[in-house]
N, C-alpha and C positions, 0 to 999 in steps of 0.2 A: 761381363754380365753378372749383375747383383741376383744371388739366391739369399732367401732366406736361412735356408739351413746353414749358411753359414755362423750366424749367432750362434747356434746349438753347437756349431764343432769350439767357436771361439770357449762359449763356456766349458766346454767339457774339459779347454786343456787347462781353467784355469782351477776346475774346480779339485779338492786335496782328493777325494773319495772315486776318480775318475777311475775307470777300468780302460782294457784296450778295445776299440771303436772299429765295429762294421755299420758301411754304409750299403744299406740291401736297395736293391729298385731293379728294372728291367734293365735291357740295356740299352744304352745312346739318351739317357735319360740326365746325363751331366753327371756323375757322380766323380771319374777320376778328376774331369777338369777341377768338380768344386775343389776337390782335396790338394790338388796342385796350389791353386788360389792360396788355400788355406795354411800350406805348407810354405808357401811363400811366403806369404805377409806375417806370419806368426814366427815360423824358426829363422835361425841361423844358416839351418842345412837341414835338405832334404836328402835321405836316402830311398827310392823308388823302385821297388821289385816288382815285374807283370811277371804272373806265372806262365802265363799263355806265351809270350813272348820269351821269358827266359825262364826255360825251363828247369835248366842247371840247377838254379837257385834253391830247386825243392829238396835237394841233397843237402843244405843247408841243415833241412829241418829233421834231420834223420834222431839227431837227439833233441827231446824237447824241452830240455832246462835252456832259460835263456842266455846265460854268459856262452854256451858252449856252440848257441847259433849265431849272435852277435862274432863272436871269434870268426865263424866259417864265412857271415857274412862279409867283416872287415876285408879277411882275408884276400877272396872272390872279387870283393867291388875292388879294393883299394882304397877304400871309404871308413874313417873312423865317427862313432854313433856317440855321442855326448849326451849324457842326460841334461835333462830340461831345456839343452839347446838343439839337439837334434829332431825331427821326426821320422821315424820308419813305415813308409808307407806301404804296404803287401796288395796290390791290385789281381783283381781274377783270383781270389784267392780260393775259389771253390776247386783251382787246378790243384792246391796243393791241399788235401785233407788235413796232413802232420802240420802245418801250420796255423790252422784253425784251432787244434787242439792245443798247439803249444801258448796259446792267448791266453790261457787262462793262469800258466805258468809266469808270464810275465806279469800278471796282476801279484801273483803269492811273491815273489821272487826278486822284479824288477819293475814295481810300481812307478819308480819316477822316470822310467823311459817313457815317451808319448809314444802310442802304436796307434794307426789305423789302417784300416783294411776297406777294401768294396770288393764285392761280389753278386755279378748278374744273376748268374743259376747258382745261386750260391742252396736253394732250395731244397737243389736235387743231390745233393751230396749231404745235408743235413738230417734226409729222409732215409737214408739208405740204413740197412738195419744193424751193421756193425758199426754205424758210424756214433757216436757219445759228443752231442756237444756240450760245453763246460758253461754250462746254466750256473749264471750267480756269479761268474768270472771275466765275462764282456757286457758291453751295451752295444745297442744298437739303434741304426738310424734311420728313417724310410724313405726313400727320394722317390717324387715325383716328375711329371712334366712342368715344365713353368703355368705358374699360374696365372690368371688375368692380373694382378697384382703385379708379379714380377715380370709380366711382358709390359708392362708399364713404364717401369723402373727401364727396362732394355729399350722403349723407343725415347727414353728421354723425357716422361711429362711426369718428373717428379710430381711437379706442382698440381696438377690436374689430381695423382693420387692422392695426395697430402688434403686436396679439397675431400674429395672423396671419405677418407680415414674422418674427419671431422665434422661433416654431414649429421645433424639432428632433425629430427623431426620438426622441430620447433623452426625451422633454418629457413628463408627464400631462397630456391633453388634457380641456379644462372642457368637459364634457357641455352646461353652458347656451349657454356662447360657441360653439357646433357648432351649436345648432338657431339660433341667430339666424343664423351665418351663412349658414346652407342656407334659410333665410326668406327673407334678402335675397338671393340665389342666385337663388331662385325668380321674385321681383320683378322682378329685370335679365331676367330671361329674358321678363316680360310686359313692359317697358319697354324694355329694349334700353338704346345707347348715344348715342343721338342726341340732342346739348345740351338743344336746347326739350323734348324729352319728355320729358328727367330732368328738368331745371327745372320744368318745369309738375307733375308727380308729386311733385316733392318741398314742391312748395307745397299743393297743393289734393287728391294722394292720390286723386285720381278717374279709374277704370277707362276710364273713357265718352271723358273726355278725350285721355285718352293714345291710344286709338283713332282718335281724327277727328284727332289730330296726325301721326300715321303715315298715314293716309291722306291727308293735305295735302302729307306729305313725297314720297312716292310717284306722287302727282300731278305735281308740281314736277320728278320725272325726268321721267316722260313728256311735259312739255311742252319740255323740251330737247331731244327726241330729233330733233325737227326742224332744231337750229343742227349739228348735226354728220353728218347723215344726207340724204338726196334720194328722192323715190322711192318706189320697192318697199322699199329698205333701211329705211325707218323701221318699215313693216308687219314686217319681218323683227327688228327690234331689239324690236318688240311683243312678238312672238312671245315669244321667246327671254326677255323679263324678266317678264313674266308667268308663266313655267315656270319660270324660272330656281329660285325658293323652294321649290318642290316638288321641287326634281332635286340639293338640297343629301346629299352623303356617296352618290348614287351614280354610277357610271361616265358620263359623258355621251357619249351619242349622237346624234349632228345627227336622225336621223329620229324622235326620241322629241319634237323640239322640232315638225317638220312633216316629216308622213313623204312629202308630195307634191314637197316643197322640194328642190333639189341642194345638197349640205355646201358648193360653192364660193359659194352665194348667202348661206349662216346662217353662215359663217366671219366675213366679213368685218365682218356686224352682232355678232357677239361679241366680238370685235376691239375695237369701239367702244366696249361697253361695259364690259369691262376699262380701256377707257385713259379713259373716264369716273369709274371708280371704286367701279363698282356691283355687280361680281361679281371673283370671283379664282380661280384654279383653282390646284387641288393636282395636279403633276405626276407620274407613276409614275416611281418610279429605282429601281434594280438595287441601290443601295444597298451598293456593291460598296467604295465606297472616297470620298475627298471630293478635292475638293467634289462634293457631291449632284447638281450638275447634270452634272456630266460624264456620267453615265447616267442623264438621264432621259428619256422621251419624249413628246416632245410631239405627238405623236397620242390617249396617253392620259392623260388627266387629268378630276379629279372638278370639280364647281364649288360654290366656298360666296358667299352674297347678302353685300352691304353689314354688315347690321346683324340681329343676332338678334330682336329686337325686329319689323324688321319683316318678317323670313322667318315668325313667330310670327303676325304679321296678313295677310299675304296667304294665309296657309294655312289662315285662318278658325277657329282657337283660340281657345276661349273661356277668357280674361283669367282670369274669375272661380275657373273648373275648375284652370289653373293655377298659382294660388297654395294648393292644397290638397298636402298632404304627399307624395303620390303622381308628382307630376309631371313625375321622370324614366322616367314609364311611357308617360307623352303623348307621343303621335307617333315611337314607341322609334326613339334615335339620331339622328335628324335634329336637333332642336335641341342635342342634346348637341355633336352633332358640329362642328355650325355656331359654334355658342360657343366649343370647343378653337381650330377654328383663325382666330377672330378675335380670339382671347387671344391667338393664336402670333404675329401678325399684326401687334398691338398692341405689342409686347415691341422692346424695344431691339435694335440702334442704329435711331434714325429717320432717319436720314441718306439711307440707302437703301433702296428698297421691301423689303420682305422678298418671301421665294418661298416658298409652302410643296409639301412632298412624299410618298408615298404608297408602300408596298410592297405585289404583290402577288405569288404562286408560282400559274402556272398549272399545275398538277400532276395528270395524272387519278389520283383517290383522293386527292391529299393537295392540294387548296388551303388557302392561305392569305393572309390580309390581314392589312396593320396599316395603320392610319389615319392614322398622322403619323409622319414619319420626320425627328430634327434632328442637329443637331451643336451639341455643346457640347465647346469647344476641339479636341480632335481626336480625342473621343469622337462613333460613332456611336450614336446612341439613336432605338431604334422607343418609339412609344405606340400604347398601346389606347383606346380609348374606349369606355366602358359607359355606359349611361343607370342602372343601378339599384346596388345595392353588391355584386353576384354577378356571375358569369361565366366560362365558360370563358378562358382564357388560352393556347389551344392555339394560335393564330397567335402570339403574343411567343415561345412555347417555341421554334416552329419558327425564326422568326429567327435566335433567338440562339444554338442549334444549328448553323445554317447560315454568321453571318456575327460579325465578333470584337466584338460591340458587349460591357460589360462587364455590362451588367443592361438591363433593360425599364422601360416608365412603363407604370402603368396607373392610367388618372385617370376618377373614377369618386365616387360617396359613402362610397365606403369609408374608413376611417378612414387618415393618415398611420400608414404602416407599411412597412420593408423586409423580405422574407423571401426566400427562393428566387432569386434576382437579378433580385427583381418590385420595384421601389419606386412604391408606392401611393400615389398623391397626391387629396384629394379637391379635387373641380370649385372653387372654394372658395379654393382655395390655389393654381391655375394659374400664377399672376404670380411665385410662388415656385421653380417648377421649378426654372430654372438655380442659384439657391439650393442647392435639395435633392440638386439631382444633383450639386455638389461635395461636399456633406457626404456621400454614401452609400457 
């Protein structure tokens, strides 16, 4: 299974100034396979430590100069570590804290070793108050779910993306390569982006399965919520992720999750699960000028789940109904919306988490919304989001009336088309955006 992020690890080992490499995301999100991959086709030899699995290993890390953990490692594996032809790979590395800290030593110490690391909850060990991480002496990565791009690449229609990727405006668009795409569209939307479910779907094509796989994934948070939580708070982090998929594209309100609860008790369990990696929120900003965040407020913001796929199953959508032609009318907006912005989400650089943002005009007689608000270079651009290929446009008008963005997105089924300073992107071609918006 081709990820993108694999480019980014390739560059990091070749580049002279590289540091040692955390790969952060949720977890079942592909991070150790990518690295396995990546360990393969680039070195010689992998050396492979799961803290979770061997815990021995963290006794390794008792002193953190690295010749003297290499030794204990050697020792331990029976495995000798080669510069430039070896990689060290440290998985679950949030089990071992003295390992994280000793990363910064192999930067000062032993730059031409390649080290990489992943860690799920790698968050909550970084949070903790005696904990110093070594800012300035790693990088880091952000992994996602697969994107509609690289669920592409996993059923095989290179060629169908590769149309896709070179799509202009200027272009006649093939009526058959549009309904396959909007086919496989619809598919990722009953699959999502989660490794094993694409893989198992693109093997075996079975509905049923794909189901009991998102329910095992789903599971598998829930029994976490106990290594990062105590308590009441776990009950509270229940709460909150069980609602979570149904509360996708609208305003969240702490009383909507437990209206008997106090916001400073359901705060803190969303906290968690943000730094988990299993919801995100889109902030409101003023959208007045950049960066975005300079007015945004974080009192309001919307929240979007993990993975479409299984905001799709916890909402009790039936699989079958959704792959029928209609399907931007199932559940109008919520999965549309959940998909834009884990496309947005998914989209370069990976370096740094992305944020995403939200405009609304509280106006009596004139509200208006727009669902996604970004910056490309030092263009501000709002989008819209439709579930069907109609819709009013009356929130992007008002925007654009109001503030110097140069045109609107409005992403949607409808076909690629610029008119009125609308450029119409369909669901389809997402990954394309930044693309589109130079060319318009």
């Amino acid at each position: 299974m081709q990820r993108y992020l694999m480019q980014a690890l390739i560059d990091w080992k070749t580049r002279p100034s590289r540091m040692p490499l955390i790969v952060r995301g949720a977890r079942q999100v592909g991070k150790t396979t990518l690295l396995r991959q990546f360990g393969k086709a680039q070195f010689e030899h992998v050396l492979e430590i799961n803290f979770e699995l061997q815990p021995d290993y963290a006794d390794c890390f008792h002193d953190l100069q690295p010749q003297a953990i290499i030794n204990a490692i050697s020792s331990v594996s029976g495995q000798q570590l080669t510069a430039s032809k070896s990689l060290l790979m440290l998985d679950e590395i949030q089990e071992c804290p003295n390992a994280i800290k000793a990363l910064r030593y192999f930067k000062e110490n032993m730059p031409e070793l390649h080290v990489v690391a992943a860690g799920s909850l790698l968050e909550f060990t970084l949070r903790e108050e005696d904990f110093r991480m070594p800012v300035g002496r790693i990088e880091s990565l952000y992994m996602k779910p697969l994107s509609f791009d690289e669920y592409l690449l996993a059923k095989g229609f290179d060629e169908l993306r590769h149309y896709l990727q070179t799509l202009t405006l200027f272009d006649q668009q093939q009526p058959a390569i549009i309904v396959k795409a909007e086919q496989l569209l619809r598919e990722y939307f009953v699959t999502g982006g989660m490794p094993n479910v694409v893989a198992n779907f693109c093997e075996h094509q079975d509905l049923q399965e794909v189901q009991l796989l998102q329910a095992g994934i789903l599971d598998t948070y829930r029994r976490d919520f106990g290594k990062y939580a105590k308590g009441a708070r776990v009950n509270y982090l229940q709460k909150i992720f069980e609602r979570a998929p149904g509360m996708v594209a609208q305003h969240f309100q702490y009383s909507k999750i437990d209206p008997d609860a106090q916001s400073r008790d359901l705060k803190p369990a969303l906290v968690d699960l943000v730094d988990a990696g299993l919801v995100y929120q889109a902030y409101h900003t003023s959208a007045s000028g950049l960066p975005l965040s300079a007015t945004m407020s974080e009192k309001k913001f919307k929240l979007l789940f993990l993975d479409v796929g299984l905001v799709k199953f916890t909402n009790q959508l039936d699989p079958d109904l959704m792959l029928q032609k209609d399907i931007m009318l199932i559940n109008q907006g919520v999965l549309v919306e959940q998909f834009v912005g884990q496309e947005l989400l998914t989209s370069e650089p990976w370096y740094y988490p992305q944020q995403l943002y939200y405009w609304q005009r509280e106006k009596p007689g004139s509200m208006a919304e727009i669902d996604y608000v970004i910056n490309v270079d030092e263009k501000i651009i709002p989008i819209e989001v439709k579930a069907g290929k109609t819709g009013s446009m009356r929130s992007l008008q008002v925007f654009l009336n109001e503030k110097s963005s140069p045109f609107g997105i409005r992403l949607s089924m409808h076909p690629l088309s610029f008119k009125n300073r609308i450029l119409s992107i369909p669901l389809y071609m997402i990954s394309e955006l930044k693309r589109l918006v130079h060319l318009a």
